[in-house]
PAVOFI-853582 format. One line per 2 residues: their letters; for each residue y, x, z of C-alpha. Coordinates in nm, 4 decimals, m for minus. Example, Ala and Ser with C-alpha at 12.3 -4.5 7.8 and 13.67 -1.06 7.14 Angstrom:
BEGIN
as = m0.4500,1.2300,0.7800 ~ m0.1060,1.3670,0.7140
***
This chain:
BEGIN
xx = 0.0000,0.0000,0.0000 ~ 0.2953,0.1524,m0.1360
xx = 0.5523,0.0348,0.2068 ~ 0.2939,0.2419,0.3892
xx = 0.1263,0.5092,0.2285 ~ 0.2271,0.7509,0.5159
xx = 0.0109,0.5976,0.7207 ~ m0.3192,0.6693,0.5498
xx = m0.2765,1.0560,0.6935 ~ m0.4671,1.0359,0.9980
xx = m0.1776,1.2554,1.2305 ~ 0.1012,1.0958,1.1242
xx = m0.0473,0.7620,1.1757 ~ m0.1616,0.8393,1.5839
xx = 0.1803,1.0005,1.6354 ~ 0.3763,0.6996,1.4583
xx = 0.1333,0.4402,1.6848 ~ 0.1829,0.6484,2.0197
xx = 0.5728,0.6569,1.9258 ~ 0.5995,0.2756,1.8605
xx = 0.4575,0.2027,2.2372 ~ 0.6891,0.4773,2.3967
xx = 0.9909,0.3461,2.1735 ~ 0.9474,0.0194,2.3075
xx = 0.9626,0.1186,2.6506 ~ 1.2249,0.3158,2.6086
xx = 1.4467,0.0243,2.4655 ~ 1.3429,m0.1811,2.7677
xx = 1.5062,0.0824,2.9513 ~ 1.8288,0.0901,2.7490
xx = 1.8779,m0.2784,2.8143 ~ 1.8156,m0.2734,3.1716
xx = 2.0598,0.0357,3.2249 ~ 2.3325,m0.0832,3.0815
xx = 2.3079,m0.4092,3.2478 ~ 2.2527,m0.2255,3.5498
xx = 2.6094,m0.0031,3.4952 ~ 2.8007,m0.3764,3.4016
xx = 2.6826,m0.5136,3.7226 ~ 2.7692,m0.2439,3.9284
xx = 3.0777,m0.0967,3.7736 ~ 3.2715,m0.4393,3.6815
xx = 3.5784,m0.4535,3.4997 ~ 3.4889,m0.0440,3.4115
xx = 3.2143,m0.1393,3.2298 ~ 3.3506,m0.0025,2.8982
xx = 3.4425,0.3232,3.0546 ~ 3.1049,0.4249,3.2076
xx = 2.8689,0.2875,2.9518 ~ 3.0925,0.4897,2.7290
xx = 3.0372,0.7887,2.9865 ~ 2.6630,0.7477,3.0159
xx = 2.5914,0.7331,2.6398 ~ 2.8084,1.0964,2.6020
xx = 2.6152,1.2459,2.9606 ~ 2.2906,1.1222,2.7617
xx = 2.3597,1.2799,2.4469 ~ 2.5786,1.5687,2.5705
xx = 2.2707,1.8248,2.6274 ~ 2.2189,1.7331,2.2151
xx = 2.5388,1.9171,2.1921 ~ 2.4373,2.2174,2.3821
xx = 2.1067,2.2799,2.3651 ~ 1.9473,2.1119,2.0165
xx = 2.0228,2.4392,1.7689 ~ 1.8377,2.6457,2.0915
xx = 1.5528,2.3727,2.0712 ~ 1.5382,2.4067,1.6658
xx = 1.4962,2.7831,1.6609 ~ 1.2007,2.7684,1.9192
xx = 1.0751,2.4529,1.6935 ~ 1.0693,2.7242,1.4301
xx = 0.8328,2.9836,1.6139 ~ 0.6117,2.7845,1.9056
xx = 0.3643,2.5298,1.8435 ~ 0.5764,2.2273,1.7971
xx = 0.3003,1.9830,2.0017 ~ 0.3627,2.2089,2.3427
xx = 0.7305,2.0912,2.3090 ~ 0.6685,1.7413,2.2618
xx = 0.4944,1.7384,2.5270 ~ 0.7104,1.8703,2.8037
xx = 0.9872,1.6385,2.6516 ~ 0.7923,1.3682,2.6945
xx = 0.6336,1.4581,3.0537 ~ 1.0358,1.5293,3.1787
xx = 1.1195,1.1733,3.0226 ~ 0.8929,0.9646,3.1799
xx = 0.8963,1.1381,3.5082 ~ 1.2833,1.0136,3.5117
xx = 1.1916,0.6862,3.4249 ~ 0.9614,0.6278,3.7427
xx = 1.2561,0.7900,3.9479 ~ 1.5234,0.5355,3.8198
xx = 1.2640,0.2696,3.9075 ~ 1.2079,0.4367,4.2946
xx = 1.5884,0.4453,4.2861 ~ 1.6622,0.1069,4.1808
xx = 1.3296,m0.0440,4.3972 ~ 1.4583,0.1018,4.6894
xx = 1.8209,m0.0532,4.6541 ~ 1.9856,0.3779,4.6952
xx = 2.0659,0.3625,4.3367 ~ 2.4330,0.5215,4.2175
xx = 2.5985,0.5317,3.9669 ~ 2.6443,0.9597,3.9815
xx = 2.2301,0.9279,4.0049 ~ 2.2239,0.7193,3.6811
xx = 2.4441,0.9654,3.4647 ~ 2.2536,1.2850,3.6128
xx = 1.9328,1.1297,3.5190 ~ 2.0306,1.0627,3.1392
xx = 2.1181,1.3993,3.1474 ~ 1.8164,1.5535,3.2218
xx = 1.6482,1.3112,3.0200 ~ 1.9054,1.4378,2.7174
xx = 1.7796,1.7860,2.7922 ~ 1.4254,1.6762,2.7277
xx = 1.5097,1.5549,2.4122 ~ 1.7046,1.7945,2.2987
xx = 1.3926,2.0449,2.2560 ~ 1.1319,1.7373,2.1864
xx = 1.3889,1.5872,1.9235 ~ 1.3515,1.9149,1.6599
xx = 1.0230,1.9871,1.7404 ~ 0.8940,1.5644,1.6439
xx = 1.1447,1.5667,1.3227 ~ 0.9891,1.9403,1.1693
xx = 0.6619,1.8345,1.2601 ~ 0.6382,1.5116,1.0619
xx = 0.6629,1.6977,0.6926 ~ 0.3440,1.8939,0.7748
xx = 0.1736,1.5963,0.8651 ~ 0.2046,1.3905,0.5455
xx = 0.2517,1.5395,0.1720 ~ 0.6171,1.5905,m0.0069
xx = 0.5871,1.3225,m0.2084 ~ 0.5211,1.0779,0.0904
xx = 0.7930,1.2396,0.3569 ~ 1.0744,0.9700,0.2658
xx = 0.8249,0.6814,0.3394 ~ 0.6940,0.8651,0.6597
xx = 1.0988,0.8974,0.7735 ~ 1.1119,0.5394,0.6814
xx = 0.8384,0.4350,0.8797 ~ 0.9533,0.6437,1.1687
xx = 1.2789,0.4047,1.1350 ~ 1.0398,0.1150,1.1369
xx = 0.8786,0.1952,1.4110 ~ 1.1937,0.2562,1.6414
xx = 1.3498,m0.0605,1.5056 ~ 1.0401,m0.2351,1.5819
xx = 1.0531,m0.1072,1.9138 ~ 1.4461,m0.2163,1.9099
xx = 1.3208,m0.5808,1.8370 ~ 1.0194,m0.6366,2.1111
xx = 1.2011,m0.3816,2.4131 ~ 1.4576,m0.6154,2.3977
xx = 1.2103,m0.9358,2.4278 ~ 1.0500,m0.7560,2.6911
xx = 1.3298,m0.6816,2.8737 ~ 1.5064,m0.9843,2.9203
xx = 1.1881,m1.1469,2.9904 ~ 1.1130,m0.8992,3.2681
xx = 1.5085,m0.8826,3.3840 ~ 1.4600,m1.2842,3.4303
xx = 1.1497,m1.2353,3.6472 ~ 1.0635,m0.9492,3.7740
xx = 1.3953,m0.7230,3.8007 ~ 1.4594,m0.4056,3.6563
xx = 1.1992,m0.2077,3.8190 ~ 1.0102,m0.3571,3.5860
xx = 1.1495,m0.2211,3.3335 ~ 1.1938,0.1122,3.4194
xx = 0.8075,0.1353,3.5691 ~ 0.6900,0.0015,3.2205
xx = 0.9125,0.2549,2.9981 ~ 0.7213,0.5381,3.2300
xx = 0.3890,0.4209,3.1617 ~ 0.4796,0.3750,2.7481
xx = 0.4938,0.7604,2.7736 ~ 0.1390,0.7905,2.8513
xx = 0.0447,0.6605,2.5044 ~ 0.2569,0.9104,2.3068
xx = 0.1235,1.1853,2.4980 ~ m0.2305,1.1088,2.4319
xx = m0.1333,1.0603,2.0504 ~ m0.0047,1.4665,2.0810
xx = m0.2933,1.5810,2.2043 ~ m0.5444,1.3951,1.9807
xx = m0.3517,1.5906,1.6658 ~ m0.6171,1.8080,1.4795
xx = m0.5080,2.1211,1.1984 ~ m0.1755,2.1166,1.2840
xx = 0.0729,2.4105,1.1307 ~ 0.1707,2.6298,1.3565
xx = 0.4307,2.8424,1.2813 ~ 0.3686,3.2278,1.2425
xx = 0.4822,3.4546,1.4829 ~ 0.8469,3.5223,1.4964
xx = 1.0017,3.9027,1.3463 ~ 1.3386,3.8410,1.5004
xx = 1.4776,3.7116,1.7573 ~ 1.6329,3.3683,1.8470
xx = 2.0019,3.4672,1.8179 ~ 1.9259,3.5835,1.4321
xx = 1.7189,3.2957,1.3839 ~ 2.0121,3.0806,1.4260
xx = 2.2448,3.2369,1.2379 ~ 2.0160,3.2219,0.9957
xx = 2.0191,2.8406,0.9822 ~ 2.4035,2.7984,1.0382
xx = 2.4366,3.0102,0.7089 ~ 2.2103,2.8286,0.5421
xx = 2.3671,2.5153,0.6006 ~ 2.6865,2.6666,0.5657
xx = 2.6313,2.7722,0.2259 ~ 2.4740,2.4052,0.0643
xx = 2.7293,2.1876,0.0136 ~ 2.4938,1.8846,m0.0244
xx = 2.3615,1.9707,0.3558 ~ 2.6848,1.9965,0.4837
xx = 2.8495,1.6580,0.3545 ~ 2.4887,1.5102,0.4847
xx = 2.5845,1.6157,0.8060 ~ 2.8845,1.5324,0.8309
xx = 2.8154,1.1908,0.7139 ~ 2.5370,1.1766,1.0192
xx = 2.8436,1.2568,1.2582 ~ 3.0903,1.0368,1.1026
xx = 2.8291,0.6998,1.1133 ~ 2.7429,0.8289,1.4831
xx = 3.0895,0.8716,1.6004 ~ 3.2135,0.5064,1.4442
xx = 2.9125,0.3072,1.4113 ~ 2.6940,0.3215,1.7115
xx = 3.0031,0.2608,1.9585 ~ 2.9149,m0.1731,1.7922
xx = 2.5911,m0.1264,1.9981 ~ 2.7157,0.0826,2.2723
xx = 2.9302,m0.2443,2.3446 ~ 2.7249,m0.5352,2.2748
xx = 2.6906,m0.5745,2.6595 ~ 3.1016,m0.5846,2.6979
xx = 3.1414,m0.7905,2.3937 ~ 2.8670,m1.0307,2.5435
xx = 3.0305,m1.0513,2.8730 ~ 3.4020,m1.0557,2.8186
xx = 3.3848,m1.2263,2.4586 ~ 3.1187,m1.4613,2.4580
xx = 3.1109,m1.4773,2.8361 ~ 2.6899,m1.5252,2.8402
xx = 2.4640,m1.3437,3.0559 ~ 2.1617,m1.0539,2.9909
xx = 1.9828,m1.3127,2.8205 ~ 2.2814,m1.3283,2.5019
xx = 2.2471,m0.9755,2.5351 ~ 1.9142,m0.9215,2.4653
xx = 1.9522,m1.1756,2.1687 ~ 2.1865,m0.9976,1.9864
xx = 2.0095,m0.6915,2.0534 ~ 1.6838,m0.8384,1.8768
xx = 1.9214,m0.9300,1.5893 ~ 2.0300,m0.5896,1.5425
xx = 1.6825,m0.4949,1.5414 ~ 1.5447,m0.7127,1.3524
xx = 1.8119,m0.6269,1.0848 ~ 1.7109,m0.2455,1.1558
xx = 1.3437,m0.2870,1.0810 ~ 1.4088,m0.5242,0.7553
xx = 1.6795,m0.2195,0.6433 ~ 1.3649,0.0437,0.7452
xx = 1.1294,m0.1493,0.5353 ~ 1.3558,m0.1975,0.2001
xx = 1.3915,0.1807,0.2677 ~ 0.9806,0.2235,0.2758
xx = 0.9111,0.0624,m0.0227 ~ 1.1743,0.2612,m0.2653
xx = 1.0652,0.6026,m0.1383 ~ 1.1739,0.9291,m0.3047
xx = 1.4713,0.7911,m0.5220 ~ 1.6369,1.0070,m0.7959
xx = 1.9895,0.8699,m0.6479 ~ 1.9516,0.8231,m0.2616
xx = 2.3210,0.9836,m0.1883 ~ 2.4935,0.7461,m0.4131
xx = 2.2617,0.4577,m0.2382 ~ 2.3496,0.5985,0.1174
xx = 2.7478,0.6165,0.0726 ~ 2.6934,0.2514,m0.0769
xx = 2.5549,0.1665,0.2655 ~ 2.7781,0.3448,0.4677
xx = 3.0598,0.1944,0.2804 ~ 2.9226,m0.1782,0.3593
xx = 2.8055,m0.1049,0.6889 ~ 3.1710,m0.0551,0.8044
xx = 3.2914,m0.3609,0.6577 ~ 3.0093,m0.5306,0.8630
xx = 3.1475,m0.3912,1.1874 ~ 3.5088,m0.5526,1.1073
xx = 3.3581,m0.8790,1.0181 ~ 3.1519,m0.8826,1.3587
xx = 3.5098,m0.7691,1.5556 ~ 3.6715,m1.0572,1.3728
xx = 3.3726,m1.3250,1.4489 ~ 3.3777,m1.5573,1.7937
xx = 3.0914,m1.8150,1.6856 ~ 2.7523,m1.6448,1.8494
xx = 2.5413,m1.7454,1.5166 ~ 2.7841,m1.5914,1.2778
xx = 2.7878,m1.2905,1.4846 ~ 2.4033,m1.2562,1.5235
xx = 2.3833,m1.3138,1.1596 ~ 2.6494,m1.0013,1.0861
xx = 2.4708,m0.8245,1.3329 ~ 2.1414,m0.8322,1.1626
xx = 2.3132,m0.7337,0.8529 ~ 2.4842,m0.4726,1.0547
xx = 2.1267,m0.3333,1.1765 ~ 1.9626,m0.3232,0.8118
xx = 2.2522,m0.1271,0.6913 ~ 2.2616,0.1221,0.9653
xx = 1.9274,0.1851,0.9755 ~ 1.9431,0.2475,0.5933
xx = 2.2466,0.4736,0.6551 ~ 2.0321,0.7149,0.8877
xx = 1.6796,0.6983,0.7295 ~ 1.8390,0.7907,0.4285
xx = 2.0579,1.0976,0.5811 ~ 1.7488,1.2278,0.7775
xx = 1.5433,1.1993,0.4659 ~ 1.7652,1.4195,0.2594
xx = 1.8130,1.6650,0.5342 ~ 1.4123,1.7199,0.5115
xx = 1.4140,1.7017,0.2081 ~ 1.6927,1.9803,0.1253
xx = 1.5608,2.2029,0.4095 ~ 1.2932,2.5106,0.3333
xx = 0.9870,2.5110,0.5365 ~ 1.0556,2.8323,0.7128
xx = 1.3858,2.6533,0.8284 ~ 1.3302,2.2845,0.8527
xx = 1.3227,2.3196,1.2308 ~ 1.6842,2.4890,1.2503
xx = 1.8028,2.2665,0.9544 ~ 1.7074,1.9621,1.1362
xx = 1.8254,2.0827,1.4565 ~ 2.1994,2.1348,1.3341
xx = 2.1822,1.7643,1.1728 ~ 2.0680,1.6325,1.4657
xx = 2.3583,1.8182,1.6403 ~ 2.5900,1.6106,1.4350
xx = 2.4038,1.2880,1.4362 ~ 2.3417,1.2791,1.7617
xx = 2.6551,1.4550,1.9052 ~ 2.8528,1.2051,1.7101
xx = 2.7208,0.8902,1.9297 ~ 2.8505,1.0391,2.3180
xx = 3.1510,1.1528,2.1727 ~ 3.2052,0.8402,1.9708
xx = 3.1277,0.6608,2.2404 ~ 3.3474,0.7978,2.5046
xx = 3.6401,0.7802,2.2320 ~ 3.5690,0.4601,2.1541
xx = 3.5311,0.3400,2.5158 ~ 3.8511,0.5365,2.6109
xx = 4.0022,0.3426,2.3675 ~ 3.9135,0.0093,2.4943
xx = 4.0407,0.0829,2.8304 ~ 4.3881,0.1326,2.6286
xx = 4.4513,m0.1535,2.4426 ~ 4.1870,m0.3748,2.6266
xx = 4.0269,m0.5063,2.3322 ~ 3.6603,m0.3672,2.2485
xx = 3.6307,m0.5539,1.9408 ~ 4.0009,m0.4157,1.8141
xx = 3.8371,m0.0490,1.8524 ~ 3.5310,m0.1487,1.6395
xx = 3.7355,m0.3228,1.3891 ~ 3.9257,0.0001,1.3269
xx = 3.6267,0.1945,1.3320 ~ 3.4788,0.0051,1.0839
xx = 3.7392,0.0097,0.7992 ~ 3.7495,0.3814,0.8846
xx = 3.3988,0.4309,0.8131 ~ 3.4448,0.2402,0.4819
xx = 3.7066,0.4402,0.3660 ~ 3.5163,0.7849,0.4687
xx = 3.2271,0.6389,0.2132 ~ 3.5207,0.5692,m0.0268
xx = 3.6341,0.8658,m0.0687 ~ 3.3075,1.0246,m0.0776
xx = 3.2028,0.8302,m0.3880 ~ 3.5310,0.8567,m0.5714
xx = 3.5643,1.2031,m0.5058 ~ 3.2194,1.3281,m0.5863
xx = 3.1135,1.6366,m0.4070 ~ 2.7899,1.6354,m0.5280
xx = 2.6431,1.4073,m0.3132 ~ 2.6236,1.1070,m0.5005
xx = 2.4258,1.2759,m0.7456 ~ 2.1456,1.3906,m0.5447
***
């Protein structure tokens, strides 16, 4: 079946099944957290979910190139799996935290943190591995799927959530996210014949320099990443504040929340799929500034929408194109990057890609606190990120031709 001929390679296929289960318990999480910093926080809500999304994401800034060079000379599988043994042991100590009622919100932000340090080495080490697990010719439908799968997750965590928010608490939640581990962990170590990269002739420092040059010097890499940090830093702040728009617009509860949540998802894993089925594409930069360019007009019709259908229905939109946007930036970035460099390649993309959301989100949330309006911020982000993909198609640079 052509939407998922990744699947048929047996690695990919346990690593992609193992990832769905943890990605939905990690989405549980996300909902409860944030729901957890609006209750306690109030009328500061913007500011410090803002604040938690950049101490999440900050260690991406700091310490992702390190985790790409060591991607690119230790077996990738040992790195997974101490990222995902750090993040689930923080899960079960939110959920001690919150149980016993000491929770604060100084505990919260150090806790994303060192879960943001896990990933930060397990993020380059999961995205190099994939291309050795499944052929060339398959690697855009194997990033697609991987979008699938965490969109899928985005859809169901949410369910989940609110479902365990309205019964059992947030314990729940947390508890279940650190159990979800436990089934990407097994899916690491059942891996058989995996590469292993050869033993490294120089050390880390050159290593890296080697990849910053590289990147440096293609022009098609470097407008891909700076198209990853661009979406990050405007797009992601319209889910960073669905909880604030749900509470101070709509003036609904968790259970709104979680709605529009499973919108967005649902929209992501319909954009993952469309993605899937066209595979390697002889114009997927033209077809990715197309998206980027309609994805920001999405955001300003959401800003500008007060009836909850209409903006569910946006939202879903709003999902499909984002999730189009970064499936097909991550594919090109494999895609352009050498073997003996995917892991630094990747690890500078995901630099900008992920660096982008924390700082976009603390920008963004700063904002809000200024002019007191969070759906005035992602109205001007929007039209901003329309006009970046704009420009980039009227002027070219190479990109649209790829």
């Amino acid at each position: 079946m052509r939407i998922a001929v990744a699947l048929t390679h047996r690695n990919f296929r346990l690593l992609w099944l193992g990832a769905l289960t943890s990605s939905i318990g990690t989405w549980m999480q996300k909902i409860a957290q944030a729901w957890l910093i609006v209750t306690m926080t109030g009328s500061a809500s913007a500011f410090y979910i803002g604040l938690d999304s950049f101490v999440g994401e900050l260690p991406i800034l700091l310490f992702t190139l390190i985790g790409g060079v060591v991607a690119d000379r230790r077996d990738r599988r040992h790195m997974m799996l101490t990222s995902q043994v750090t993040q689930m042991t923080v899960a079960f100590i939110l959920a001690a935290l919150v149980y016993t009622e000491s929770i604060q919100i100084w505990m919260i932000l150090g806790l994303s943190f060192i879960s943001g340090c896990a990933q930060a080495f397990g993020g380059p080490a999961y995205q190099s591995l994939i291309p050795t697990l499944v052929s060339k010719d398959h690697l855009p439908n194997a990033i697609a799927l991987n979008s699938i799968q965490f969109n899928l997750a985005r859809v169901i965590g949410p369910i989940v959530a609110g479902t365990a928010l309205a019964t059992v608490g947030m314990v729940a939640c947390f508890g279940l996210n650190g159990i979800s581990f436990l089934f990407v962990i097994a899916a690491i170590l059942a891996l058989r014949n995996i590469h292993v990269p050869p033993a490294a002739t120089t050390n880390m420092m050159e290593q890296m320099k080697d990849g910053l040059r590289y990147v440096r010097n293609s022009r098609n890499l470097m407008s891909v990443t700076a198209l990853g940090f661009i979406g990050a830093f405007l797009g992601l702040p319209l889910l960073t504040f669905l909880p604030v728009i749900t509470k101070d617009v709509f003036q609904q509860d968790v259970g709104f929340y979680s709605w529009l949540m499973t919108c967005s998802g649902a929209g992501a894993v319909t954009g993952a799929l469309i993605v899937a089925w066209i595979g390697k594409h002889k114009h997927i930069g033209r077809m990715l500034l197309v998206c980027l360019g309609l994805f920001g007009f999405a955001m300003a019709a959401f800003s500008l929408s007060r009836t909850p259908m209409l903006s569910a229905a946006i939202l879903f939109i709003a999902g499909a194109l984002l999730v189009m946007c970064f499936s097909l930036t991550t594919s090109l970035t494999q895609l352009l990057a050498p073997a003996e460099l995917r892991g630094r390649v990747v690890s500078i993309y995901m630099v900008a890609f992920r660096g982008g959301s924390p700082l976009g989100g603390l920008a963004s949330g700063w904002l809000v606190t200024q002019v007191g309006s969070a759906p005035t911020v992602l109205m001007v982000n929007g039209l901003v990120l329309a006009s970046v993909a704009t420009f980039f198609l009227i002027r070219g640079h190479g990109l649209k031709d790829i």
